[in-house]
N, CA and C atoms of all chains as a GROMACS GRO file, in nm:
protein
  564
    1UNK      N    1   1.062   0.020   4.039
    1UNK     CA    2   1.197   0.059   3.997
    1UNK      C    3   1.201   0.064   3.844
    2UNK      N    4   1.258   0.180   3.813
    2UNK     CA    5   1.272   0.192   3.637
    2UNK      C    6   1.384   0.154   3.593
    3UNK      N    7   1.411   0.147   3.468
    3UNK     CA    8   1.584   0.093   3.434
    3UNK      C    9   1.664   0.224   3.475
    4UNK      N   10   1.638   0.378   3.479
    4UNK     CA   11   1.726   0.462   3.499
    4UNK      C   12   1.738   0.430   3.671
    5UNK      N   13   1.610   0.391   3.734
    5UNK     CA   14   1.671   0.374   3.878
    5UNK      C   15   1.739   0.246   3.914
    6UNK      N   16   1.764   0.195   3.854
    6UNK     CA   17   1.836   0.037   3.826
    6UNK      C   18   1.930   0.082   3.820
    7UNK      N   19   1.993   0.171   3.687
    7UNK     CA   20   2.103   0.221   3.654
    7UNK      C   21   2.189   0.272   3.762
    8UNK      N   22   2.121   0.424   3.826
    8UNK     CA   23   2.135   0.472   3.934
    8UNK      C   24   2.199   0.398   4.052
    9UNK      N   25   2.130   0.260   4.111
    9UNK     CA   26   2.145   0.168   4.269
    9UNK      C   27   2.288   0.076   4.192
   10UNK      N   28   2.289   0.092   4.068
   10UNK     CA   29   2.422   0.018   4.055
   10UNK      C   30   2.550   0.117   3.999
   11UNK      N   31   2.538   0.178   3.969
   11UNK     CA   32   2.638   0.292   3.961
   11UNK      C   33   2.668   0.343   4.112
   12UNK      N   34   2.587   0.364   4.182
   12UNK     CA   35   2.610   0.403   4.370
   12UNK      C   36   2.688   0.262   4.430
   13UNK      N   37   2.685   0.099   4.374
   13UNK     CA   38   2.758   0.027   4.392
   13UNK      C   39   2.850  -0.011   4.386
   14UNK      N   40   2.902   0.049   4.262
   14UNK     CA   41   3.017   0.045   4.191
   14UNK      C   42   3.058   0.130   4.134
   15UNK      N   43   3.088   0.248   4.238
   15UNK     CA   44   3.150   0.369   4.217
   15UNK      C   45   3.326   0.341   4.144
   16UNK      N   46   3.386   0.192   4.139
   16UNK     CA   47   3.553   0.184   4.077
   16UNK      C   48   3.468   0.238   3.921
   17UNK      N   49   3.393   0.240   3.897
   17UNK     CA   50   3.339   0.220   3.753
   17UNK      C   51   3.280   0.396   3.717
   18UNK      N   52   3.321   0.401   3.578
   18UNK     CA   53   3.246   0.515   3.586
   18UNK      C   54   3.065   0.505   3.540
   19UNK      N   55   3.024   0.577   3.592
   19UNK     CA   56   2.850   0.592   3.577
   19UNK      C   57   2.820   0.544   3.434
   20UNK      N   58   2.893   0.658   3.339
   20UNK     CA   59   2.857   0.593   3.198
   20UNK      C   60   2.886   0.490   3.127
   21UNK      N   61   2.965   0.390   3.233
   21UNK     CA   62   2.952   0.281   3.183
   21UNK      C   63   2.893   0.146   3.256
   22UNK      N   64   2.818   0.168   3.370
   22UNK     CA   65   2.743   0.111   3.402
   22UNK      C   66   2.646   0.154   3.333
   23UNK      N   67   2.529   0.251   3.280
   23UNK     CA   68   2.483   0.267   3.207
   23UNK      C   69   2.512   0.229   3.070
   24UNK      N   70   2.592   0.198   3.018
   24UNK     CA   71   2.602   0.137   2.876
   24UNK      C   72   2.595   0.029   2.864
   25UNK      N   73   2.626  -0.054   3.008
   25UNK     CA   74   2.628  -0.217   3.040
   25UNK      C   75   2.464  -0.224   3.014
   26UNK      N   76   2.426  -0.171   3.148
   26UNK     CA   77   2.259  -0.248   3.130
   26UNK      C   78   2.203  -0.198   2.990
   27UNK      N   79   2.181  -0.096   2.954
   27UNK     CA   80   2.153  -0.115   2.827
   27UNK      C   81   2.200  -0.209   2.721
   28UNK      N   82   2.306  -0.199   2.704
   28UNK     CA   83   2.371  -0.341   2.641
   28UNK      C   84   2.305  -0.497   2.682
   29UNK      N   85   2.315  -0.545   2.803
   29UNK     CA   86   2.276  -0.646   2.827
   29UNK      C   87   2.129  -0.627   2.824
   30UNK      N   88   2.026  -0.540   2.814
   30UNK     CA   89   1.858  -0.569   2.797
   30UNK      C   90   1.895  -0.571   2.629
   31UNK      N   91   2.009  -0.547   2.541
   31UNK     CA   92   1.961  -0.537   2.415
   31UNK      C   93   1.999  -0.659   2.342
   32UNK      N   94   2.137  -0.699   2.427
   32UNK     CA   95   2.139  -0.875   2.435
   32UNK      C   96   2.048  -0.976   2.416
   33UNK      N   97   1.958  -0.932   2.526
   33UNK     CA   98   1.881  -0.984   2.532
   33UNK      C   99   1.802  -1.032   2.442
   34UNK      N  100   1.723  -0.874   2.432
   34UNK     CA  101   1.604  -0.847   2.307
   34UNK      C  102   1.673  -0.939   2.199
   35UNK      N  103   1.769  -0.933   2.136
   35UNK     CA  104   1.833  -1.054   2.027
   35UNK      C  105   1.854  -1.157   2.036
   36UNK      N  106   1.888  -1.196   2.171
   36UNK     CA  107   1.842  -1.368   2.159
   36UNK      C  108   1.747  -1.373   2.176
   37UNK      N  109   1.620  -1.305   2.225
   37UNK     CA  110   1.493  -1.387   2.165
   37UNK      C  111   1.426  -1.361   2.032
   38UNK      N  112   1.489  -1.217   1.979
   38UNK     CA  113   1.436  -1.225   1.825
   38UNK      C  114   1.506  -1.329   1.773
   39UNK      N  115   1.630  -1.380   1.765
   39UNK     CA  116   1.705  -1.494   1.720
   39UNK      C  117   1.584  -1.584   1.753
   40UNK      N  118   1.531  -1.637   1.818
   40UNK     CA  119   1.427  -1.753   1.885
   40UNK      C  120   1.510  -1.808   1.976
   41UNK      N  121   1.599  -1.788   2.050
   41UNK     CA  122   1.727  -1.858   2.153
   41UNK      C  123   1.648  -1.796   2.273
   42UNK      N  124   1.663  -1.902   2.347
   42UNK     CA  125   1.649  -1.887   2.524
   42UNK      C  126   1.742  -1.816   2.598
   43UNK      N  127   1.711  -1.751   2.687
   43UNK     CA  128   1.807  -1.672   2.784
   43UNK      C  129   1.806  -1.752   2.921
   44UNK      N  130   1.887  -1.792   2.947
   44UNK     CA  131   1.884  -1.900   3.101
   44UNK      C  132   1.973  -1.805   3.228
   45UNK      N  133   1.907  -1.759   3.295
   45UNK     CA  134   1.960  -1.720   3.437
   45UNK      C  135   1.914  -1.823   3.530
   46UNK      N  136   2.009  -1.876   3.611
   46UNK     CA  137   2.010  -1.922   3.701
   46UNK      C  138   2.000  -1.878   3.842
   47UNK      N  139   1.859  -1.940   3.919
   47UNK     CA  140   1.826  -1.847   4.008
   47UNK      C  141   1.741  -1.714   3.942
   48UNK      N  142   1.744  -1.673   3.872
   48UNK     CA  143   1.633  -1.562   3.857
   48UNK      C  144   1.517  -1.612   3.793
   49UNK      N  145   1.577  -1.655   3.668
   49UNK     CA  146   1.485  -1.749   3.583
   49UNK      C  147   1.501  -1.750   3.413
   50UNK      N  148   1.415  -1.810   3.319
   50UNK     CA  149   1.451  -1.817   3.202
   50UNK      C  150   1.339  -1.776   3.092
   51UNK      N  151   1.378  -1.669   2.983
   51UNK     CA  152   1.330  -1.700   2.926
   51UNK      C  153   1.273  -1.722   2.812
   52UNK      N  154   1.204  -1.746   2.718
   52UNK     CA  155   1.163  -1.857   2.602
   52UNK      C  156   1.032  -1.791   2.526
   53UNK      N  157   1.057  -1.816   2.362
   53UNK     CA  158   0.911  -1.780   2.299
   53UNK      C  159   0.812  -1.899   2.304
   54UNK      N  160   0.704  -1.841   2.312
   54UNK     CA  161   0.559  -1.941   2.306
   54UNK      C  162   0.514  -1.867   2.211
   55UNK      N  163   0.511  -1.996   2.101
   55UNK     CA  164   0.372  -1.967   1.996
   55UNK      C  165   0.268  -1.964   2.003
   56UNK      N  166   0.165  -1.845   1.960
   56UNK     CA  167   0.048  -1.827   1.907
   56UNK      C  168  -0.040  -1.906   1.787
   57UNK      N  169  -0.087  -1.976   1.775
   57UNK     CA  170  -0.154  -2.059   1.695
   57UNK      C  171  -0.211  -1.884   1.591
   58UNK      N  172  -0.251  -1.898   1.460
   58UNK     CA  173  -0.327  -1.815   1.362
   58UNK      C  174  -0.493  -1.834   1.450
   59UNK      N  175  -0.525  -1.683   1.424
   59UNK     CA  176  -0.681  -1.742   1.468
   59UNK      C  177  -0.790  -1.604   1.376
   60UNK      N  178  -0.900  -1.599   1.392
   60UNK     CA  179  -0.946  -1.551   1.315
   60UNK      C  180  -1.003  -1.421   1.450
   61UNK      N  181  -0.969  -1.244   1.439
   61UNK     CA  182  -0.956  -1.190   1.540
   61UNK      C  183  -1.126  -1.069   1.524
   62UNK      N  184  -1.130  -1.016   1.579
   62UNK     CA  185  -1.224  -0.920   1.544
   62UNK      C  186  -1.172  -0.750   1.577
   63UNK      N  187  -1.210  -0.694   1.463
   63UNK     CA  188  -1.178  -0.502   1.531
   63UNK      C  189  -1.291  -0.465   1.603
   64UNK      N  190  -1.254  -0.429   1.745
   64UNK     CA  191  -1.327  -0.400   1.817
   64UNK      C  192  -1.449  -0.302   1.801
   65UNK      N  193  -1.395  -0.213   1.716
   65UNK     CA  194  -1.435  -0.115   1.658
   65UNK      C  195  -1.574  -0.108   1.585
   66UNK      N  196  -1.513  -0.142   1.473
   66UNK     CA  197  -1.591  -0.185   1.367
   66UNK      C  198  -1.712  -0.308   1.372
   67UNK      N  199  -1.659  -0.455   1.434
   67UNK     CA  200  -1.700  -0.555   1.444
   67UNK      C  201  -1.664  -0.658   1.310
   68UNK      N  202  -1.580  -0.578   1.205
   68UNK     CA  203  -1.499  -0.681   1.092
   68UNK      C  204  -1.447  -0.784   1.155
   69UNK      N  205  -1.429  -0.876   1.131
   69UNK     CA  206  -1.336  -1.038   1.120
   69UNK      C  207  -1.215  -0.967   1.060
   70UNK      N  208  -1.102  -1.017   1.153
   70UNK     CA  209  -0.966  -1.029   1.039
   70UNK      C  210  -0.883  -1.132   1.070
   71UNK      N  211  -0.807  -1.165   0.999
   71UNK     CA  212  -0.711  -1.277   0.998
   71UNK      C  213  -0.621  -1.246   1.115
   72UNK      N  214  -0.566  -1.313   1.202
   72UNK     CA  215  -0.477  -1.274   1.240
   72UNK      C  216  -0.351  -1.405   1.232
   73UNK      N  217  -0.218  -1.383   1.197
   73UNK     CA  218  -0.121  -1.472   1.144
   73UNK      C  219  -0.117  -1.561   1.301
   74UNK      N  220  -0.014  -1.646   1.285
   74UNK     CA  221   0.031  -1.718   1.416
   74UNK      C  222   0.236  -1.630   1.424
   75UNK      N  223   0.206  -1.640   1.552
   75UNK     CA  224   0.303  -1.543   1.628
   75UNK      C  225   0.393  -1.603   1.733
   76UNK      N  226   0.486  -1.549   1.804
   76UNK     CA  227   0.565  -1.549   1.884
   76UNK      C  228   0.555  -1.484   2.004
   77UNK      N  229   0.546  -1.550   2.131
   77UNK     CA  230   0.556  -1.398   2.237
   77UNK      C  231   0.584  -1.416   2.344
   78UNK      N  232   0.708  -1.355   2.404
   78UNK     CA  233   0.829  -1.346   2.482
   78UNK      C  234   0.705  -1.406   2.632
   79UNK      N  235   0.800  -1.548   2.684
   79UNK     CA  236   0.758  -1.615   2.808
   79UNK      C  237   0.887  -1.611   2.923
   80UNK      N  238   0.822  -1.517   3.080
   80UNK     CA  239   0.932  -1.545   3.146
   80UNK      C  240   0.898  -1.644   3.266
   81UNK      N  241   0.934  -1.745   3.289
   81UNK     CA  242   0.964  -1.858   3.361
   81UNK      C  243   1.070  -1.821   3.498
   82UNK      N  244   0.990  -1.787   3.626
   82UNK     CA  245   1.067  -1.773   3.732
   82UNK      C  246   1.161  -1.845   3.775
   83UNK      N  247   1.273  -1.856   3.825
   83UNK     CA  248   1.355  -1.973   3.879
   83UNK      C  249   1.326  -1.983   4.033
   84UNK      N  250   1.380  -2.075   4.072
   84UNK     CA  251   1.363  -2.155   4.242
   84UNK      C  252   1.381  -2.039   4.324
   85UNK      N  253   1.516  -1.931   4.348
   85UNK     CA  254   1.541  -1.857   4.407
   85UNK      C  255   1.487  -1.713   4.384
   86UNK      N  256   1.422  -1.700   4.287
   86UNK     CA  257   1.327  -1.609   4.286
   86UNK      C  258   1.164  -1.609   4.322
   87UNK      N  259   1.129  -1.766   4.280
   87UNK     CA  260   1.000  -1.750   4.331
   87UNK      C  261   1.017  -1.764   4.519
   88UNK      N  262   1.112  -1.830   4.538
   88UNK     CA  263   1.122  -1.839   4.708
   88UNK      C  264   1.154  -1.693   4.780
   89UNK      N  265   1.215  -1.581   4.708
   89UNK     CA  266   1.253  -1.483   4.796
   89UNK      C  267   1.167  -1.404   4.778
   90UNK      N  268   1.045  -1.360   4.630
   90UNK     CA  269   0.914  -1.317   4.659
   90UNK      C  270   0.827  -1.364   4.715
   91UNK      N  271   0.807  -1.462   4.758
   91UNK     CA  272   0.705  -1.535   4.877
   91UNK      C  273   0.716  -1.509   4.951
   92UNK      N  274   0.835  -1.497   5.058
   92UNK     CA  275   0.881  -1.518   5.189
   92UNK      C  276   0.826  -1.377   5.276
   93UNK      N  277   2.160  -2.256   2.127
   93UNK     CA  278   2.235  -2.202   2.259
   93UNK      C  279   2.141  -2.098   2.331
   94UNK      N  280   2.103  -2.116   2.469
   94UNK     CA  281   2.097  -2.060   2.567
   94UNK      C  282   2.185  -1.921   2.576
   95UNK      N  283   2.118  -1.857   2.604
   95UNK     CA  284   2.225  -1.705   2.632
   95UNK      C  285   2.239  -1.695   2.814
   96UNK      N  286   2.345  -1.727   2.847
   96UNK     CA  287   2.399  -1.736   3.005
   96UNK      C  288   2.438  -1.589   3.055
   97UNK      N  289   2.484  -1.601   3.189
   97UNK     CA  290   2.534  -1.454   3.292
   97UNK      C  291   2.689  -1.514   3.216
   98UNK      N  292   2.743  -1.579   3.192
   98UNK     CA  293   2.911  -1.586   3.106
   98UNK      C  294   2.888  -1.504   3.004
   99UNK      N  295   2.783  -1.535   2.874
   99UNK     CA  296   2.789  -1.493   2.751
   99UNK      C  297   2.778  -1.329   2.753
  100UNK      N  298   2.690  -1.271   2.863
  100UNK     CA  299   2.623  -1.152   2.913
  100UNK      C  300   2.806  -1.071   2.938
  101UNK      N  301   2.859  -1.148   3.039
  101UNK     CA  302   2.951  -1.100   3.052
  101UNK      C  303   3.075  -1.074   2.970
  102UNK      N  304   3.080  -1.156   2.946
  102UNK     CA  305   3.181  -1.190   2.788
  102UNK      C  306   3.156  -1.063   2.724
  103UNK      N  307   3.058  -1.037   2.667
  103UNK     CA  308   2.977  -0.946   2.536
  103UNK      C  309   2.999  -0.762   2.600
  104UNK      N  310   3.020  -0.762   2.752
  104UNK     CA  311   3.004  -0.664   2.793
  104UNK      C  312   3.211  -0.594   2.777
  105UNK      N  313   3.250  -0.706   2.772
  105UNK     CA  314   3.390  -0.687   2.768
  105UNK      C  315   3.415  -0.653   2.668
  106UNK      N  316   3.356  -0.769   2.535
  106UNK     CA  317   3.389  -0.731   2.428
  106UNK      C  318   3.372  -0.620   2.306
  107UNK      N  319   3.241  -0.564   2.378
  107UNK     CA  320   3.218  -0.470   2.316
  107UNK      C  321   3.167  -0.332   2.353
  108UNK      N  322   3.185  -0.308   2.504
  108UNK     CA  323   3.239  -0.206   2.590
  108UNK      C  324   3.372  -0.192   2.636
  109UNK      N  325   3.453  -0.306   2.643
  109UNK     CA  326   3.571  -0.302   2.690
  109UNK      C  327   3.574  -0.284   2.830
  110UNK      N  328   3.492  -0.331   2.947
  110UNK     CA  329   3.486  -0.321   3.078
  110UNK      C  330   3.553  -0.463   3.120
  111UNK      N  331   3.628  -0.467   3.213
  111UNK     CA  332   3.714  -0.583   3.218
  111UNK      C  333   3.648  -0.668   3.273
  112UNK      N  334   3.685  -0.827   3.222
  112UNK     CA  335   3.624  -0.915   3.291
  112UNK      C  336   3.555  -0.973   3.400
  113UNK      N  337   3.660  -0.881   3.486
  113UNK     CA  338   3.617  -0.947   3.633
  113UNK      C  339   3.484  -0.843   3.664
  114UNK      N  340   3.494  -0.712   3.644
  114UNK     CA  341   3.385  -0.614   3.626
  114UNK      C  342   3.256  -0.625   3.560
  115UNK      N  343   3.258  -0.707   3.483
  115UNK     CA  344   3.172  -0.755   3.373
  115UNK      C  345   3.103  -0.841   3.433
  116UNK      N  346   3.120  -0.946   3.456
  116UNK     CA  347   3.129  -1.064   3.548
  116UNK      C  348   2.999  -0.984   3.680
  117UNK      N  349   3.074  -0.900   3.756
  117UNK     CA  350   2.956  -0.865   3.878
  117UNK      C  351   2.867  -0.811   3.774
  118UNK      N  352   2.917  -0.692   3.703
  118UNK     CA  353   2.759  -0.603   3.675
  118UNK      C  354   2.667  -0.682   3.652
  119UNK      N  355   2.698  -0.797   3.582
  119UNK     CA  356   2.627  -0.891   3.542
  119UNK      C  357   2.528  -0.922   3.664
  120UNK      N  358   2.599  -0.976   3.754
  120UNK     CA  359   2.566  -1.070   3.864
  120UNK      C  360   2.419  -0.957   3.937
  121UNK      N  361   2.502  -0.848   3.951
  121UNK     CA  362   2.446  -0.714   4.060
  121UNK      C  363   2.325  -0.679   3.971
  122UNK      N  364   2.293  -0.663   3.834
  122UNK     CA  365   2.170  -0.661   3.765
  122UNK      C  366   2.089  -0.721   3.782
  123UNK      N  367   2.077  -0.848   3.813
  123UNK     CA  368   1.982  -0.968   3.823
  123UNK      C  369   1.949  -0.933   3.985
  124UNK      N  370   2.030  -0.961   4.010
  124UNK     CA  371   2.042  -0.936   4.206
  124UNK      C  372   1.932  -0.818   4.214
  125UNK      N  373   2.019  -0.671   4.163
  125UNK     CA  374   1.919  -0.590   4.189
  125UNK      C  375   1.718  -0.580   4.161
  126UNK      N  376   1.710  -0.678   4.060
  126UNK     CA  377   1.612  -0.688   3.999
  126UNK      C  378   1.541  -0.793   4.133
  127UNK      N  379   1.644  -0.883   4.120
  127UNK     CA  380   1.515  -0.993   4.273
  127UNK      C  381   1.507  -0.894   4.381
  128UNK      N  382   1.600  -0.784   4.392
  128UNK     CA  383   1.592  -0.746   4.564
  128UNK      C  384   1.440  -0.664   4.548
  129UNK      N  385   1.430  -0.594   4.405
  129UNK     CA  386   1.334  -0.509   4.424
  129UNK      C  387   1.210  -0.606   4.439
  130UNK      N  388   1.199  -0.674   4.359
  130UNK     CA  389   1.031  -0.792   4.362
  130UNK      C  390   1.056  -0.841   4.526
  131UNK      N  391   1.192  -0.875   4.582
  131UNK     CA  392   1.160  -0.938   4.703
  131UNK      C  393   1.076  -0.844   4.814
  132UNK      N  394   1.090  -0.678   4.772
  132UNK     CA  395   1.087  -0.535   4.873
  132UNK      C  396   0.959  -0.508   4.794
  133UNK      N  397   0.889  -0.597   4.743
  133UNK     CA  398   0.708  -0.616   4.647
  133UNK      C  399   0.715  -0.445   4.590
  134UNK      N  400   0.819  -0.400   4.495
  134UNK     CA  401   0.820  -0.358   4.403
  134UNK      C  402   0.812  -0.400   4.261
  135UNK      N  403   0.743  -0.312   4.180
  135UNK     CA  404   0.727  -0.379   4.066
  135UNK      C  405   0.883  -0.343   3.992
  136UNK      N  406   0.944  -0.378   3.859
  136UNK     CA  407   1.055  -0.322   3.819
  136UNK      C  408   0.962  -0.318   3.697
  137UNK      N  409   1.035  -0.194   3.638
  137UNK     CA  410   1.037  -0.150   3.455
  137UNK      C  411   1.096  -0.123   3.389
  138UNK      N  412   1.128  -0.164   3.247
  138UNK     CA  413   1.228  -0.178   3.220
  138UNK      C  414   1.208  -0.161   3.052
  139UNK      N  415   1.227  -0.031   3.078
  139UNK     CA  416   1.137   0.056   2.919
  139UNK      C  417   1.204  -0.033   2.801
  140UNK      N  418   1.121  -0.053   2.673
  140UNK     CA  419   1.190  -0.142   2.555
  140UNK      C  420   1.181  -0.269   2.586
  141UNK      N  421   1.162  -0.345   2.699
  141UNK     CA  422   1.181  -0.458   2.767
  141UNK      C  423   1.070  -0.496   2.797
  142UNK      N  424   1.040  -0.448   2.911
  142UNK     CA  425   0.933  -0.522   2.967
  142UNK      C  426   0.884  -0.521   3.127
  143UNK      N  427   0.804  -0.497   3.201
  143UNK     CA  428   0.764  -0.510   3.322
  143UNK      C  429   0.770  -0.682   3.408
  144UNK      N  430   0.862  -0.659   3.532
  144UNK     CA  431   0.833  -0.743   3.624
  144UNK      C  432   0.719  -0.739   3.729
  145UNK      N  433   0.643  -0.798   3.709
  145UNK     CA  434   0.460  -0.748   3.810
  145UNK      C  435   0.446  -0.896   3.920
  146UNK      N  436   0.441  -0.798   4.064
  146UNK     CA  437   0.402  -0.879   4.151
  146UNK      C  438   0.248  -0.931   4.182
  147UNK      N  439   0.202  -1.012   4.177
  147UNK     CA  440   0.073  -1.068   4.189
  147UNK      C  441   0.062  -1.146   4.312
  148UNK      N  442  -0.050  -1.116   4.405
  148UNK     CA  443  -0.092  -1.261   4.501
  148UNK      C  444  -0.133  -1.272   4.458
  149UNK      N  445  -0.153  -1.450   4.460
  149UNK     CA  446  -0.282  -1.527   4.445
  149UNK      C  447  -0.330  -1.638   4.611
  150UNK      N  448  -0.494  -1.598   4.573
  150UNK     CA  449  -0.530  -1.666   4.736
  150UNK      C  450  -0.537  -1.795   4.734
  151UNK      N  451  -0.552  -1.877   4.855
  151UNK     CA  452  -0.475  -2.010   4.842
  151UNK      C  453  -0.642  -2.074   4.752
  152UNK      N  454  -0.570  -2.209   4.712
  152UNK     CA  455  -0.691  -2.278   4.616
  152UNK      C  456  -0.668  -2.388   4.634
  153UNK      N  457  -0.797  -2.502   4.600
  153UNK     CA  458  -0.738  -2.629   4.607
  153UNK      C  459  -0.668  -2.698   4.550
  154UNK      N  460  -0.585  -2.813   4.591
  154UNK     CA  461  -0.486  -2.859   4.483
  154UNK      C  462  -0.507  -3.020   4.506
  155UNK      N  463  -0.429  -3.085   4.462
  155UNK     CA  464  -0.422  -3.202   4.520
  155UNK      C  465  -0.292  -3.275   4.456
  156UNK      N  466  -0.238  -3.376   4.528
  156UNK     CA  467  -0.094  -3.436   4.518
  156UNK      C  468  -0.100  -3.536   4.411
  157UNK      N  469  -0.065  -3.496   4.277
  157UNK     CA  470  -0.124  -3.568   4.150
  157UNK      C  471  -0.099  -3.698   4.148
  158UNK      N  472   0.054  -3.746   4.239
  158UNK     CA  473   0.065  -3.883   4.268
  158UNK      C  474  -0.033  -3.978   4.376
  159UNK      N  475  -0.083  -3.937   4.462
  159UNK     CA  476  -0.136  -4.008   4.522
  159UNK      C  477  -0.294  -3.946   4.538
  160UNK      N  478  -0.319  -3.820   4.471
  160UNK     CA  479  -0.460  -3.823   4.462
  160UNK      C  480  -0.558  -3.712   4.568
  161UNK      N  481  -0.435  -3.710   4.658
  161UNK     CA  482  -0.472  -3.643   4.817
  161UNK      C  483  -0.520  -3.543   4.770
  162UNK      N  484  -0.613  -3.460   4.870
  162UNK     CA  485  -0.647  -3.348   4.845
  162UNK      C  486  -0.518  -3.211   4.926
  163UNK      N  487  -0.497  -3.155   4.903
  163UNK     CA  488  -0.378  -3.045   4.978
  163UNK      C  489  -0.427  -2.881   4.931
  164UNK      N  490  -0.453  -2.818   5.012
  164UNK     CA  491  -0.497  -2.692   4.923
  164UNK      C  492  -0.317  -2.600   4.898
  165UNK      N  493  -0.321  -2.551   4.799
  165UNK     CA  494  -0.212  -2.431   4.716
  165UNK      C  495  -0.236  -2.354   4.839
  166UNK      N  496  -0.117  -2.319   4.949
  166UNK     CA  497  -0.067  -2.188   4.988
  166UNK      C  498  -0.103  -2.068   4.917
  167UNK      N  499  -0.213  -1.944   4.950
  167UNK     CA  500  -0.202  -1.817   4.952
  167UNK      C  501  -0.023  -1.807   4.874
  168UNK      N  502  -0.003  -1.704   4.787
  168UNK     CA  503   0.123  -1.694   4.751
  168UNK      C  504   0.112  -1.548   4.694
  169UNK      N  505   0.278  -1.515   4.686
  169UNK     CA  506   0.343  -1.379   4.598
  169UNK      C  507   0.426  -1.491   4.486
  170UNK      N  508   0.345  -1.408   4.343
  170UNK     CA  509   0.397  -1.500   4.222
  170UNK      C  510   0.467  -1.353   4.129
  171UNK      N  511   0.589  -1.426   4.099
  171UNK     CA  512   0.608  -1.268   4.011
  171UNK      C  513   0.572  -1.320   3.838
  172UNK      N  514   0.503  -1.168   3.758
  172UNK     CA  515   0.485  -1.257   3.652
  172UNK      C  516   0.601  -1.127   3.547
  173UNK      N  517   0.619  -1.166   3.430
  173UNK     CA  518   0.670  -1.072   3.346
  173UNK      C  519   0.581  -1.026   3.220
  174UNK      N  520   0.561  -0.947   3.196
  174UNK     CA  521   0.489  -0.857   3.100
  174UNK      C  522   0.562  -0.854   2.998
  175UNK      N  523   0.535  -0.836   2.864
  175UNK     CA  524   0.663  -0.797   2.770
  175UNK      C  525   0.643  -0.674   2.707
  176UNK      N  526   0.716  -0.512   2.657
  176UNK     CA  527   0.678  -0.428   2.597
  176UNK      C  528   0.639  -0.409   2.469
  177UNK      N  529   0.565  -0.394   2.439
  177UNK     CA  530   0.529  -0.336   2.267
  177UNK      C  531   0.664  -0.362   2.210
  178UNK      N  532   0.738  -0.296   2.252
  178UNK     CA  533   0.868  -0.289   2.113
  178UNK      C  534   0.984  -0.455   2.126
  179UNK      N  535   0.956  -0.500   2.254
  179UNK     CA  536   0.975  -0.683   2.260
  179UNK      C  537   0.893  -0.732   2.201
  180UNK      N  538   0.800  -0.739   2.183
  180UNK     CA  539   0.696  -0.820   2.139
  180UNK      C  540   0.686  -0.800   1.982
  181UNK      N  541   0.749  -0.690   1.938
  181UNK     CA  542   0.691  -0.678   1.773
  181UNK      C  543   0.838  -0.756   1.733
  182UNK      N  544   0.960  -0.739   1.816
  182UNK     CA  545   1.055  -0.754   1.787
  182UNK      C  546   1.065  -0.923   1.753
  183UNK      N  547   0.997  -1.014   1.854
  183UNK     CA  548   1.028  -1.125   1.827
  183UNK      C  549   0.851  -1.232   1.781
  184UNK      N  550   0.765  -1.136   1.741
  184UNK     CA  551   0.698  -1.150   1.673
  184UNK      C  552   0.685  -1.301   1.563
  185UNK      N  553   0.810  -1.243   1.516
  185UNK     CA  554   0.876  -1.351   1.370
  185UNK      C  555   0.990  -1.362   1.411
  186UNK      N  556   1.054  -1.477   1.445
  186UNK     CA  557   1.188  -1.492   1.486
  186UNK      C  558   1.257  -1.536   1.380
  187UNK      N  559   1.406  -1.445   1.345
  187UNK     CA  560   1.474  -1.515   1.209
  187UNK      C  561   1.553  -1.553   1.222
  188UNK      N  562   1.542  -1.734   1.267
  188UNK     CA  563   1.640  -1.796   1.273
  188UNK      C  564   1.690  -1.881   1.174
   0.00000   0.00000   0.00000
């Protein structure tokens, strides 16, 4: 499923609404998003799940390419953490 | 602060102007829609964002860290999340 077919199964749900603004919602709320974790803030859904940056330690990287050494800094990078009712209803 | 399905909703009011109580489901029905698809072992995508990816893993051994037992890990469906290029550069450096 893509976000336009996301868009789509919830606009067919909630036809009181008009289309273009269920479409402006989910976009809005994935861009929500994206800013609380550039902020460094956690996103907590309950039941779906949460989630949180994990740091990268600096390490010393190689170009595949070439075979140069380069520095590479220490980093940030987006962790999603399943919740109870999600890992139980993909199992089942 | 945690960013919640309230704050989600709140934000959708305030700066779409979709009324509360409306706000409130889309909220709810986004997430929803997102488990129904991983539960129906679809993957979801979610361009700018990021991929939800279904994975088995086959069962392995484990053991019950309190008492030592041996128990093997259940065969399982684990969902994992991917993050996109343009998430990932984004929170790269977080400026808090």
């Amino acid at each position: 499923m893509t976000k336009s077919e996301l868009i789509e199964r919830l606009a067919d749900q909630y036809r009181q609404l008009p289309a273009k603004d269920v479409e402006s919602a989910i976009k809005e709320i994935l861009e929500q998003m994206a800013q609380t974790l550039q902020r460094g803030d956690r996103i907590e859904i309950r039941g779906f799940g949460s989630f949180s940056l994990h740091y990268r330690a600096p390490r010393v990287g190689r170009n595949p390419k070439t075979g140069d050494t380069v520095e590479l800094e220490g980093k940030y990078v987006p962790h999603f953490k399943p919740g109870k009712e999600l890992r139980e209803r993909v199992n089942d | 602060m945690a960013l919640t399905k309230a704050d989600m909703a709140e934000h959708l009011f305030e700066k779409l102007g979709i009324n509360k109580r409306d706000a409130k489901d889309l909220v709810e029905a986004f997430f929803e829609e997102i488990r129904q698809a991983l539960e129906a072992g679809e993957q979801v995508k979610l361009s700018g964002f990021g991929n939800f990816d279904l994975r088995t893993k086959n069962e392995r051994p484990g053991r019950n860290p309190k008492t030592g037992e041996d128990i093997p890990i259940k065969a399982r469906r684990v969902v994992t999340f991917r993050p996109g290029q343009k998430l990932k550069s984004r929170v790269e450096n977080p400026q808090n």
